[in-house]
C-alpha positions as CSV (number, residue, x, y, z in Angstrom):
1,X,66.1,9.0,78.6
2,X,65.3,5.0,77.6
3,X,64.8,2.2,79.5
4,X,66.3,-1.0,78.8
5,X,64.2,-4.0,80.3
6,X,65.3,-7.8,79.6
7,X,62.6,-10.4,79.7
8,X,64.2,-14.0,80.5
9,X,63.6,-15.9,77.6
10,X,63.8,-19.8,78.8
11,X,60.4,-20.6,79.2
12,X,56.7,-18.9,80.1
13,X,55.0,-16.0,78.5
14,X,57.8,-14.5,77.5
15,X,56.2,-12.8,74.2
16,X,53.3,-11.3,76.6
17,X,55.9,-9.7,79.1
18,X,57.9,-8.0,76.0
19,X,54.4,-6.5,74.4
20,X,53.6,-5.3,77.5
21,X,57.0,-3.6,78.5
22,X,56.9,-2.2,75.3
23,X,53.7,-0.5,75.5
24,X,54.6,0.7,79.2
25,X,57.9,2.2,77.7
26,X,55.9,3.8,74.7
27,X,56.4,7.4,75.7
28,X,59.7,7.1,76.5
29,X,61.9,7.9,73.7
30,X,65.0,5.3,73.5
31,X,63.6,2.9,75.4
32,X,63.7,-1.3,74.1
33,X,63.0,-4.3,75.6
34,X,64.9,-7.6,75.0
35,X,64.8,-11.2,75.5
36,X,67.5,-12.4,78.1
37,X,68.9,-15.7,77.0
38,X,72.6,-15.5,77.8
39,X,74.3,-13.6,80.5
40,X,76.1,-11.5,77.6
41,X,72.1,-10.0,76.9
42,X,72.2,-8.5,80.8
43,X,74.8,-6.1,79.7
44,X,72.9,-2.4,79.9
45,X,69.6,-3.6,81.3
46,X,68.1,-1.1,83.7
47,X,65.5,-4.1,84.6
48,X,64.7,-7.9,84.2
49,X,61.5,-9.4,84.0
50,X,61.7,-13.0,85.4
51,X,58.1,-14.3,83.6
52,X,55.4,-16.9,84.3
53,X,56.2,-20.6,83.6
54,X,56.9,-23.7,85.3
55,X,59.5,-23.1,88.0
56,X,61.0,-26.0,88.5
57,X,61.6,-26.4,84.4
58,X,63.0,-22.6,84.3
59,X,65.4,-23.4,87.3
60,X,67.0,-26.1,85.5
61,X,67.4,-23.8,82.2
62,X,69.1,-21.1,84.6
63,X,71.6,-23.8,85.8
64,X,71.9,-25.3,82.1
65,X,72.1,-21.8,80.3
66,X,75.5,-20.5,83.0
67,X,72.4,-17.9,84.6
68,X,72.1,-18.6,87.7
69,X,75.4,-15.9,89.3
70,X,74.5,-13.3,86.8
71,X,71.0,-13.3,87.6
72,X,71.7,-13.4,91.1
73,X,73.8,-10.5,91.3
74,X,71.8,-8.6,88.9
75,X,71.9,-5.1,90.0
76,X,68.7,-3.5,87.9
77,X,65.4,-3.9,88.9
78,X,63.5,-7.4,88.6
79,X,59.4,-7.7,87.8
80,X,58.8,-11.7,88.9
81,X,55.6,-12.9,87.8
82,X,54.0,-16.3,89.3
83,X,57.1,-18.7,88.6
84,X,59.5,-15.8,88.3
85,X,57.9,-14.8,91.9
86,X,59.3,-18.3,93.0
87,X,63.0,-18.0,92.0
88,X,63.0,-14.3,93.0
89,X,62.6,-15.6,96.4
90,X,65.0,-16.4,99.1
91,X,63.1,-19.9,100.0
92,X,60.6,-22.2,98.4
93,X,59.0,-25.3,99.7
94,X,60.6,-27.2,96.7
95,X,64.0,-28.0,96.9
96,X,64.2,-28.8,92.7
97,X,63.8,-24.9,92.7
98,X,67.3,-23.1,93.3
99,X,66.2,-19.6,93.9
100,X,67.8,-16.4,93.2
101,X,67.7,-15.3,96.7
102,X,66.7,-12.1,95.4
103,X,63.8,-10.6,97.6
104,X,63.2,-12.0,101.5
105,X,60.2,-13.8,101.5
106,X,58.9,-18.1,101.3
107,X,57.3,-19.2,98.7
108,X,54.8,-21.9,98.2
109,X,54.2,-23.2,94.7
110,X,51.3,-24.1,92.9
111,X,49.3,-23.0,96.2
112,X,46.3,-22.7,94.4
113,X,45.9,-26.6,93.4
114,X,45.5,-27.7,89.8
115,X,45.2,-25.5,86.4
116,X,41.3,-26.1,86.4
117,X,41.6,-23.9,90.6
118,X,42.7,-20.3,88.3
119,X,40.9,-17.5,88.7
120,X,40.8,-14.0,88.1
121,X,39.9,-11.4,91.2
122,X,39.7,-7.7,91.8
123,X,42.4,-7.1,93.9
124,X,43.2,-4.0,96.1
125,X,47.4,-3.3,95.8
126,X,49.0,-0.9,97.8
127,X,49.8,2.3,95.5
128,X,47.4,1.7,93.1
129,X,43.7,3.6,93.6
130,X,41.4,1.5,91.8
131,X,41.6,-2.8,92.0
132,X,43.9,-4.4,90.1
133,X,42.2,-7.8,88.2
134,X,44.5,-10.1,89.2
135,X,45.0,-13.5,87.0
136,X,46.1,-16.4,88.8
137,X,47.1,-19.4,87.3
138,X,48.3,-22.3,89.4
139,X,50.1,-19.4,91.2
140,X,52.1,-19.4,94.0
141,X,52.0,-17.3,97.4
142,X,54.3,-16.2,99.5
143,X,53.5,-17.3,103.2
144,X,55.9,-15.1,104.7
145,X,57.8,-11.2,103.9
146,X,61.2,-11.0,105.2
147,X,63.1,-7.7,106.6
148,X,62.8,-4.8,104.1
149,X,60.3,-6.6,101.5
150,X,56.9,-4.9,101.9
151,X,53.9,-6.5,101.5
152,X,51.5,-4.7,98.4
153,X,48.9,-7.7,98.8
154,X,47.7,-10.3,100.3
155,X,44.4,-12.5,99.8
156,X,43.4,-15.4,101.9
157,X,45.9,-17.5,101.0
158,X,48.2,-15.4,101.4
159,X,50.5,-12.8,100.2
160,X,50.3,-12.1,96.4
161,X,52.3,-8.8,95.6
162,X,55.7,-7.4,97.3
163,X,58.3,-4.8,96.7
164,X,62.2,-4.8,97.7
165,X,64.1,-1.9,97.3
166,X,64.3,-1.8,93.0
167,X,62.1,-5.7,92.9
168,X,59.0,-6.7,92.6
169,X,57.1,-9.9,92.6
170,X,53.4,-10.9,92.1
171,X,51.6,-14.2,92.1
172,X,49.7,-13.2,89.2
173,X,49.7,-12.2,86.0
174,X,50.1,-8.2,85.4
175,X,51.4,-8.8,81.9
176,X,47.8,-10.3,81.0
177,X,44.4,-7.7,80.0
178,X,45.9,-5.2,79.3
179,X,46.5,-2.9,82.6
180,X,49.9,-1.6,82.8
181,X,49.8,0.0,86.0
182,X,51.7,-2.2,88.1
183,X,54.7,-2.0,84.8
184,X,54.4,1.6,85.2
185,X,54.6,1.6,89.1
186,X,58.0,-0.5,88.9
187,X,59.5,1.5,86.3
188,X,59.1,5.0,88.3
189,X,61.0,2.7,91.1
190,X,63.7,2.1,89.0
191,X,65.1,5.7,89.3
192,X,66.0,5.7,85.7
């Protein structure tokens, strides 16, 4: 049976999320991924990716575009990446940011300082049983997991990877080199 997986199209590396959805869906037969720009392109979507971007800028386009109750109450599964790990959460230290309230955990933003402070590092995630090279780009981290979101990773600053029921959020970049296990691990949650 296919998947259908949205990717919101407002702002980020949108084009990178749809390749790589599309090559995680490969062997399943039916399956497409979409951009997500009105709340008419949610119909059918098993799951939403919420991509990379600046967060304060895709916030506003949320607001501007009629997004923000749809996304809210979006019942698929959502894959947040760095700024989509921002509004996915239920609190941010930024109050420009309205988020989606969509996993319990705060956020901090841009908590690694400035573009030229991005790195890339080998990163163990629970599930996975080899490191995961993790690109972070003025990413944010979550300083605290509410009740029910489980932690997947953490590095020193702080916690970098979480899962909520049919959600999941990382402060890095999974859509970037190529390694589409942490795609494939969310779509096995999603049940469909």
């Amino acid at each position: 049976m296919g998947v259908k997986v949205g990717v919101l199209a407002l702002q980020g590396d949108v084009s990178e999320h749809i390749a790589a959805f599309r090559q995680a869906l490969a062997d399943r037969p039916g399956s497409m991924v979409i951009p997500v720009r009105h709340t008419e392109d949610l119909a059918g979507l098993d799951a939403l990716a919420i991509p990379g971007g600046e967060s304060t800028t895709i916030s506003r386009l949320i607001e501007k575009n009629g997004l923000y109750e749809p996304l809210a109450e979006f019942e698929g599964g959502v894959f947040a990446t760095c700024a989509g790990m921002v509004l996915a959460a239920d609190r941010v230290d930024d109050p420009r940011v309205r988020t989606l309230n969509l996993i319990s955990m705060h956020v901090t933003r841009n908590a690694f300082g400035r573009q030229v402070d991005s790195r890339e590092v080998l990163l163990a995630v629970k599930g996975l049983s080899e490191p995961f090279r993790a690109v972070f780009i003025r990413a944010p981290v979550a300083t605290e997991a509410g009740p029910g979101t489980e932690v997947l990773a953490r590095i020193p600053e702080g916690i970098v990877a979480v899962r909520n029921g049919r959600h999941m959020a990382f402060a890095f970049h999974p859509e970037l080199g190529g390694d589409l296990r942490l795609h494939r691990m969310f779509l096995e949650g999603l049940g469909v």
